[in-house]
C-alpha positions in Angstrom: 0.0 0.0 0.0 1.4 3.6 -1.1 1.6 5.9 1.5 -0.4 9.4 0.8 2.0 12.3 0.8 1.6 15.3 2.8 1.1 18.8 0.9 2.1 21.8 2.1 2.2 25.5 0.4 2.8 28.9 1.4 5.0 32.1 -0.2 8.5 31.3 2.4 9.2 27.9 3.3 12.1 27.9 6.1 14.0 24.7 6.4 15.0 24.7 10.5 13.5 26.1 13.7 16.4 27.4 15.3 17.2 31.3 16.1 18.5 31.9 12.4 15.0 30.5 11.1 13.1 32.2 13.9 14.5 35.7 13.6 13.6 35.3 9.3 10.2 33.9 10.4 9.3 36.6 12.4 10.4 39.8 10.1 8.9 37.6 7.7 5.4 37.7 9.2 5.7 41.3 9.7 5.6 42.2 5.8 2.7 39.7 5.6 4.0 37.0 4.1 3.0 33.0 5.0 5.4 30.8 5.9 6.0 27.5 6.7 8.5 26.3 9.2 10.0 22.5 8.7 11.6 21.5 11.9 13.4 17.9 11.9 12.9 17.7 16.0 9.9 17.9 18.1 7.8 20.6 20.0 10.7 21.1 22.7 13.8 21.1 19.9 12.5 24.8 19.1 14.9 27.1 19.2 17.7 24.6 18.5 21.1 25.2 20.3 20.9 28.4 20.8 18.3 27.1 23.5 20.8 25.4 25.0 23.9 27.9 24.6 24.9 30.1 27.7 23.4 33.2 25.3 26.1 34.9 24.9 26.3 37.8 21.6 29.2 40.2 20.6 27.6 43.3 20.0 28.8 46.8 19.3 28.1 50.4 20.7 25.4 48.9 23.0 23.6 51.0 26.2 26.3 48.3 28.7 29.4 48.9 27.2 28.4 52.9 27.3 27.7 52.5 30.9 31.1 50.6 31.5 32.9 53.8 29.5 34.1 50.8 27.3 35.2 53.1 24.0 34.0 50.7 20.9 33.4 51.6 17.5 32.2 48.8 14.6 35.8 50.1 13.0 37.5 49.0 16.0 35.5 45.8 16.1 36.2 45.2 11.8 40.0 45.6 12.6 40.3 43.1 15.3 37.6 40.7 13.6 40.2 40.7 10.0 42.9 39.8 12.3 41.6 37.5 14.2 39.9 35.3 11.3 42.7 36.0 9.0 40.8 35.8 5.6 42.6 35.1 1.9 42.7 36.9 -0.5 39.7 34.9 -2.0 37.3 35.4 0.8 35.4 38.2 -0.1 32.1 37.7 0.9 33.2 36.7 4.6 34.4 40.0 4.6 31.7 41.8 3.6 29.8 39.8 5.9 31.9 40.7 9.0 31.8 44.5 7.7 27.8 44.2 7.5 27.5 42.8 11.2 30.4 44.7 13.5 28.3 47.7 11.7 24.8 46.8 12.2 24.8 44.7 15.5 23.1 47.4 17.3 20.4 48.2 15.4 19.6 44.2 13.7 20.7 42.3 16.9 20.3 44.4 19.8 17.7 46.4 19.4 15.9 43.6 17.8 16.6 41.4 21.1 15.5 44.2 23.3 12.7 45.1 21.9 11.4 41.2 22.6 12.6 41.7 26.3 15.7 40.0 26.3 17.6 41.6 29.2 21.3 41.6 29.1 23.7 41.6 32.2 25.3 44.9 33.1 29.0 44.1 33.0 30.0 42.6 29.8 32.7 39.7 29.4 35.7 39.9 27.2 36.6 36.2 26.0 39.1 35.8 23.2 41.6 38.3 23.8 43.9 36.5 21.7 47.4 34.7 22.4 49.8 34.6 19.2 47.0 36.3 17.4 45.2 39.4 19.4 41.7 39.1 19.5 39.0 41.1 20.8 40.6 44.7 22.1 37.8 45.4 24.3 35.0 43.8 26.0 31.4 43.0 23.2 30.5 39.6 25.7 26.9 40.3 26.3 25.3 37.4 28.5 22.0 37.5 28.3 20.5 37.4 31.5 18.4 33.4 31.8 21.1 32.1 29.2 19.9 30.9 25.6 16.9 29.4 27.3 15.5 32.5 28.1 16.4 34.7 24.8 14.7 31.9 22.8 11.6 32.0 25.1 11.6 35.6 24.7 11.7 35.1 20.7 9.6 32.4 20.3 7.4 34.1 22.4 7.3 37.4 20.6 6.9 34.8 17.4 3.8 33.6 18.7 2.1 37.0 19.6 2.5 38.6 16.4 -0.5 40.1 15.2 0.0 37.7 11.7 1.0 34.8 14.0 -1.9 33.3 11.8 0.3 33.0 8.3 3.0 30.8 10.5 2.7 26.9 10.7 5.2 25.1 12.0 5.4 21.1 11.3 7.6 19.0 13.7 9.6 15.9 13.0 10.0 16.7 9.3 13.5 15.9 7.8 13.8 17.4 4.4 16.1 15.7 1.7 15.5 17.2 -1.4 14.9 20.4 -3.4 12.4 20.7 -6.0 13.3 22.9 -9.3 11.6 24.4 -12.2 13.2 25.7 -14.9 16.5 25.8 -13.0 14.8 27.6 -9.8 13.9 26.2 -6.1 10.2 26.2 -6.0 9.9 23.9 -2.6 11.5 20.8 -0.9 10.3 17.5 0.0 11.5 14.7 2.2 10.2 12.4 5.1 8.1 12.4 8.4 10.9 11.4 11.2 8.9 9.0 13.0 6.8 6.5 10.0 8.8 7.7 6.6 5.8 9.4 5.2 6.9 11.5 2.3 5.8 15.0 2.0 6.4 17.7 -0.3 6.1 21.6 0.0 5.5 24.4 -2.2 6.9 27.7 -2.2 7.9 30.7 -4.3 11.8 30.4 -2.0 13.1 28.4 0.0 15.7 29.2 3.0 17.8 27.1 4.5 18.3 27.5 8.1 19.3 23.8 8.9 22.5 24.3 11.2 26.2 23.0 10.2 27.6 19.8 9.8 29.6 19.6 13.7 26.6 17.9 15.7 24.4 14.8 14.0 27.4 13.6 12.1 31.0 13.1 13.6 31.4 11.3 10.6 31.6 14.3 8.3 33.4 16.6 11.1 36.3 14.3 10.7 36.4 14.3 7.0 36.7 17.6 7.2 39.0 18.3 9.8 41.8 20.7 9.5 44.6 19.3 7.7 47.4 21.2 9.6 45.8 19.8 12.9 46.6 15.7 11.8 44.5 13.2 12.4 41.3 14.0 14.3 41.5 12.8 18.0 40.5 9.1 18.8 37.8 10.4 21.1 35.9 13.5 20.0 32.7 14.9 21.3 29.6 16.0 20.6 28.4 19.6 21.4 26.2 20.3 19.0 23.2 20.2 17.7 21.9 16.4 17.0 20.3 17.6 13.7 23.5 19.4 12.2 24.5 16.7 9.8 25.4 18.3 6.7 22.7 16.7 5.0 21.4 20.1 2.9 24.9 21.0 2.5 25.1 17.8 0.2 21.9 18.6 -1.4 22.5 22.1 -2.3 25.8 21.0 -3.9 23.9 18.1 -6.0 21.8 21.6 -7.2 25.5 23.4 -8.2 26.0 24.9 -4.7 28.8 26.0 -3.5 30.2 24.7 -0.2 33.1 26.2 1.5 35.9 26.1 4.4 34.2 23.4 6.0 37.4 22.6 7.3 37.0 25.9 9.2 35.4 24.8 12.7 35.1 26.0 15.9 35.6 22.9 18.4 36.3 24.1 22.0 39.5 22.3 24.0 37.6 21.4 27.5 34.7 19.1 27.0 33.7 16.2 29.4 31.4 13.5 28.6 28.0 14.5 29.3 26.8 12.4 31.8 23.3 10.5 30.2 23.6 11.5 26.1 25.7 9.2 24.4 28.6 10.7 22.4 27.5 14.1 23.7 29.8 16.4 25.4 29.5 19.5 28.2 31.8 22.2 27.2 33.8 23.3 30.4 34.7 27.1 30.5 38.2 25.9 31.6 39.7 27.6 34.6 42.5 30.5 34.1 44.3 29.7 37.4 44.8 25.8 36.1 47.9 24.1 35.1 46.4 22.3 31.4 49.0 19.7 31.3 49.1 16.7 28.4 48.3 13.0 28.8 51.7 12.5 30.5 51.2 15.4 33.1 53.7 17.5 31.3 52.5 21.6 31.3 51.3 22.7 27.3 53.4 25.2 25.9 55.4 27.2 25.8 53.3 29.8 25.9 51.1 27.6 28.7 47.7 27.4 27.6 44.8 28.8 29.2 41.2 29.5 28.9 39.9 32.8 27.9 42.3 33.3 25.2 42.3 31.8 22.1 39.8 29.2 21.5 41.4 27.9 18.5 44.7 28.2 19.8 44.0 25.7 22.4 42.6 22.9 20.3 45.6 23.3 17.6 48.0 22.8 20.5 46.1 20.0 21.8 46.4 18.6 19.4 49.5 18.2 18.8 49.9 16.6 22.3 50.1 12.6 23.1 46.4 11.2 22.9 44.8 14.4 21.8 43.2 15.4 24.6 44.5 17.1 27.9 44.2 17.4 31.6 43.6 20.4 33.3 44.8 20.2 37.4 43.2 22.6 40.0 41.8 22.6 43.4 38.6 23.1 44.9 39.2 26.8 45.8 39.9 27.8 41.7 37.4 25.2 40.7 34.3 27.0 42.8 35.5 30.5 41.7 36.3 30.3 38.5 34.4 26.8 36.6 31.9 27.1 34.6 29.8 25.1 31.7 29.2 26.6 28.6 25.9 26.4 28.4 22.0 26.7 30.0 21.6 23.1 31.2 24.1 24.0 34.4 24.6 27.2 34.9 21.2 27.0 37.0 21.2 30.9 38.5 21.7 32.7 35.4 19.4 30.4 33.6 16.7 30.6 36.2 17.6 34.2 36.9 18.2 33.6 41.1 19.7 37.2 40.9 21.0 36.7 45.2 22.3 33.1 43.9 24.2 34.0 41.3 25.9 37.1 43.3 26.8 34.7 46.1 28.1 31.8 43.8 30.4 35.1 41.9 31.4 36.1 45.6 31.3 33.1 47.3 32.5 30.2 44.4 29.6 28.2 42.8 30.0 25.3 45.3 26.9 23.0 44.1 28.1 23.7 40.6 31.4 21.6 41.6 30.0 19.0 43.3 27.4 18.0 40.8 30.2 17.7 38.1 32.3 15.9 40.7 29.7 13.8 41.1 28.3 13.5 37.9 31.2 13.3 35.1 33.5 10.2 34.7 36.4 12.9 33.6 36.6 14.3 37.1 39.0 13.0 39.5 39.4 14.1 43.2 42.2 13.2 45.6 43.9 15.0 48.8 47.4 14.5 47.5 49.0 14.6 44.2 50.4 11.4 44.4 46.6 10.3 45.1 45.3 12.6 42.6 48.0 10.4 40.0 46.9 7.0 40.9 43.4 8.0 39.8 44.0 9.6 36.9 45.8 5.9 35.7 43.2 4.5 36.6 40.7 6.5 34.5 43.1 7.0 31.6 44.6 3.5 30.7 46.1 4.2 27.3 48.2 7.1 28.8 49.7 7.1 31.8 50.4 10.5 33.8 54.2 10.6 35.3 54.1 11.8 38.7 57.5 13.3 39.2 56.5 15.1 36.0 53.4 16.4 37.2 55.0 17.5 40.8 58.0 19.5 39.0 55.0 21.3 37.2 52.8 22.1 40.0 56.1 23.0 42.4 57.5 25.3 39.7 53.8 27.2 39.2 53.4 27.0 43.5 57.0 28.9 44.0 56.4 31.3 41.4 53.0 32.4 43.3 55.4 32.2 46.3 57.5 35.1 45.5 54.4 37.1 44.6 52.8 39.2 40.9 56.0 42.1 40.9 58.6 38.9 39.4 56.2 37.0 37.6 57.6 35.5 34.5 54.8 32.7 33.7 53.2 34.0 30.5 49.9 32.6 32.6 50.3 34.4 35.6 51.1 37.4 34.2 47.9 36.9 31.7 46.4 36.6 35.1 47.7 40.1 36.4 46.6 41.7 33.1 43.2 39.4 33.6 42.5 41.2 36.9 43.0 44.8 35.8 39.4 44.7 34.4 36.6 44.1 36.6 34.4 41.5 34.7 37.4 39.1 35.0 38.5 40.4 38.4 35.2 38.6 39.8 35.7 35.4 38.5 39.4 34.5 39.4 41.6 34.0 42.6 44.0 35.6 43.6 46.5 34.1 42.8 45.7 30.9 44.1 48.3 27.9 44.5 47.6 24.3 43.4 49.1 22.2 46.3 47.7 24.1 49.1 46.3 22.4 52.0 44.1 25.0 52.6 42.5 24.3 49.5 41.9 20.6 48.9 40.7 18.6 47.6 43.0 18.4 44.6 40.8 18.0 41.0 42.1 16.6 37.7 39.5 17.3 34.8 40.4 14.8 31.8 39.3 17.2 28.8 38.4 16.5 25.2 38.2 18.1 22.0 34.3 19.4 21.7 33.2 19.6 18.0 30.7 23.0 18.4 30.1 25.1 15.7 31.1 25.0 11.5 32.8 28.1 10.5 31.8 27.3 6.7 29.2 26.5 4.8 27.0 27.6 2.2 28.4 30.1 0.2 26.1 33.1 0.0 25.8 37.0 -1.4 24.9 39.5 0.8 21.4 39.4 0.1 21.8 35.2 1.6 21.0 33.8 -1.8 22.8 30.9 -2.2 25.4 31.2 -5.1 26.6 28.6 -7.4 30.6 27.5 -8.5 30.2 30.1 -10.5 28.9 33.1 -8.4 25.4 33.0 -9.6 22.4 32.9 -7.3 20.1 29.8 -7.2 16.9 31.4 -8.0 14.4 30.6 -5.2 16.9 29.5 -2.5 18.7 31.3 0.0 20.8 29.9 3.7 21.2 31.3 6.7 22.7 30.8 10.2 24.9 28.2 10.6 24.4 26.6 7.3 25.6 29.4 5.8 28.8 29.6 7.9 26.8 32.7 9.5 26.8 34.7 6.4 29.0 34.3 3.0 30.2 30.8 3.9 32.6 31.7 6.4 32.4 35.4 7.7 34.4 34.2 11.1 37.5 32.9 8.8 39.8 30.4 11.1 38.3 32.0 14.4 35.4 33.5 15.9 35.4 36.6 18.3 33.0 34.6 20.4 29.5 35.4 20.7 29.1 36.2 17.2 27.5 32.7 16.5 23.9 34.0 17.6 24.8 37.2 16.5 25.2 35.9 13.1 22.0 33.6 13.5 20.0 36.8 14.1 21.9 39.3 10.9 21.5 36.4 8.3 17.9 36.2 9.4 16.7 39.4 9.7 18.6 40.1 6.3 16.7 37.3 4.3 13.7 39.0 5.4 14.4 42.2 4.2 15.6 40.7 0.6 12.6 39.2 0.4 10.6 42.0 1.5 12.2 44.1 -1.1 11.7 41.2 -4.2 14.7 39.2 -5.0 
């Protein structure tokens, strides 16, 4: 018996529910337009990662960074955004890209945001300074206050109070897997329900795809792609994406002549832990700066030492080049209640449930339950009172690669004496990142001071056993800046544009070989808001 295939039609069709698809659907309703939504997940998948990010966005010229007296201008932001990604010569697009958002994230992203009622926390953060490469010159870390759970109830919410909220339908647990042309232009899509395989097919005069990257549903394809000058991809590499980011529309759009780029350009993070009930899936640590991050055989990374807050990219290269590919970091429980955190809404339980006294007192006081539910939860932690106890356990997690323990003891004396004889003689490169860390008052709350590793007043000793956390995909579908998709040629796909992630979040790859942090939201919201107003002024 045939199965009966469902029909859909309406003017946008919007492959993907996450923010990038939200933010087009709603500007979209706005002009009067009907569109459909095809969402591969369920009800509660809406909103894709970005519901589950910590909701962080690099912004520009914004009411907090006035407040602070932080002096920012988008041509400040554009010069350290070209040398951080360091584009070729060939990447012109990505460049206009980045020009377009560090010049319009206050008025297509921020005011945008606001104007839904997502609320932003006063002091803003200032990740990815840099290390070999300088990054961000001042602080454009906007944390939105309830993490990505609350901006994308805030959105979604907005979504479904619009006066046209009438011209939206959204249909869950629909996987498309194919485009459908006439005369050479995208006129719909069709594919299959997730749970029974009935086909359907969809009608529409374009089609956008807002699908996510390829670093989540399919490990498969992040390793085909890895960077070459990186070697071979780690034995162990996790998950810390979305489930649904397969690449599966990348491949389609390139069976229609689409161009796919830098897909070996991907933004993994260096501290992620096995999450403790998905399989595969990983927790991306936001790895202490008072640490030792020492490889498989306890010896210290470097030199420069690594550290977290720096350079994102950085970190996993040199990883990488390490015994094992991944690496241990080796604190106590004083740094690890100040300064641990997780990347993300699922933990970070006061910001994302905005307990304003709780998260003032874990910031003041160290984020004590944090700690112990990790410790309690992850196989990668490992707690001892000594380090020769702290050792045997690590050996005992880690079979394949066994930690020295006159190695690690040299390390961990050499960082204790240099504490010892106090900030005015400090030659570390990390300790003296630390002292420059300090000098600004969104860092100053989240470190010690100074804070030994073998210090009885301290214990217990933690080791965290960290691997490499695929996250986002800094390429993708090459588009224009209008986000129609272009083919090998440089010719637009009539009827199809890409957005978000797919699209490398804008050109195909406006970060280049690193991002400036928060710019993956931000770059969700421009390509969508931008599709809109294409559309809205005919293609």
């Amino acid at each position: 018996m045939t199965m009966q295939n469902e029909k859909y039609q309406a003017d946008i069709i919007i492959i993907g529910g996450g923010l990038a698809g939200i933010a087009a659907a709603s500007d979209l309703l706005e002009i009067g337009k009907k569109v459909l939504i095809l969402e591969r997940g369920q009800p509660i998948d809406f909103g894709g990662l970005a519901k589950e990010s910590f909701g962080g966005i690099m912004m520009v010229g914004t009411p907090q960074q006035k407040k602070s007296a932080i002096k920012d201008t988008p041509e400040l932001a554009l010069a350290d955004w070209l040398r951080y990604a360091e584009f070729d010569e060939n990447d012109i697009l990505p460049r206009k890209w980045a020009h377009t958002y560090v010049h319009t994230s206050k008025e297509v992203i921020y005011d945008w945001l606001t104007q839904r009622a997502v609320k932003f926390m006063p002091v803003v953060n200032w990740p990815e300074r840099g290390m070999q490469q300088r990054g961000n010159s001042v602080p454009r870390w906007h944390i939105t206050w309830g993490t990505g759970h609350a901006l994308m109830e805030n959105v979604v919410g907005y979504l479904n109070a619009q006066a046209k909220r009438g011209n939206l339908r959204i249909h869950f647990g629909h996987c498309v897997n194919a485009f459908t042309q006439t005369n050479g232009s995208v006129v719909g899509c069709s594919g299959v329900l997730e749970e029974g395989g009935t086909p359907f097919a969809a009608k529409a005069e374009i089609v956008i795809v807002a699908a996510g990257g390829i670093c989540g549903g399919n490990l498969k394809k992040v390793r085909e792609h890895w960077f070459s000058d990186w070697g071979e991809p780690p034995k162990v590499l996790l998950n810390g994406a979305h489930r649904f980011a397969d690449g599966l529309l990348h491949d389609r759009v390139q069976s229609l002549g689409g161009k796919i780029t830098h897909l070996d350009k991907q933004w993994h993070y260096a501290a992620g832990i096995h999450h403790p009930t998905r399989e595969n899936h990983g927790l991306s640590l936001v790895p202490p700066r008072s640490a030792l991050w020492l490889n498989a055989n306890g010896k210290r990374i470097g030199p420069p030492p690594l550290q977290g807050y720096t350079d994102t990219r950085y970190l996993v290269e040199q990883i990488c080049k390490q015994p094992g590919k991944f690496s241990w970091q080796v604190l106590n429980w004083k740094i690890a209640i100040k300064e641990l955190a997780v990347s993300g809404s699922e933990y970070m339980e006061a910001f994302r449930y905005k307990k304003k006294l709780r998260m003032i007192l874990d910031i003041l006081l160290g984020n004590k339950r944090l700690v112990k539910r990790l410790m309690n939860e992850s196989q990668d932690f490992v707690v001892a009172d000594s380090v020769a106890g702290l050792v045997s356990k690590m050996n005992d997690l880690e079979t394949e690669h066994k930690v020295d323990i006159a190695q690690i003891q040299a390390e961990i004396q050499r960082y204790d004496d240099e504490i010892a004889r106090g900030p005015e003689v400090f030659e570390d490169e990390q300790l003296k990142r630390l002292v420059e860390f300090r000098r600004y008052r969104g860092d100053r709350l989240r470190l010690c001071n100074f804070q030994k590793i073998n210090d009885e007043k301290a214990m217990p000793l933690i080791a965290i056993r960290e691997h490499i956390l695929s996250r986002k995909s800094l390429g993708g579908i090459q588009t224009d800046l209008q986000c129609r998709v272009l083919d090998k040629q440089g010719e637009p796909i009539p009827g199809l544009l890409a957005i978000g992630e797919a699209a490398g979040f804008g050109g195909g790859g406006i970060h280049g070989l690193r991002s400036l942090e928060g710019t993956f939201l931000g770059g969700c919201i421009l390509t969508g808001r931008m599709a809109a107003r294409v559309i809205d002024r005919g293609l």
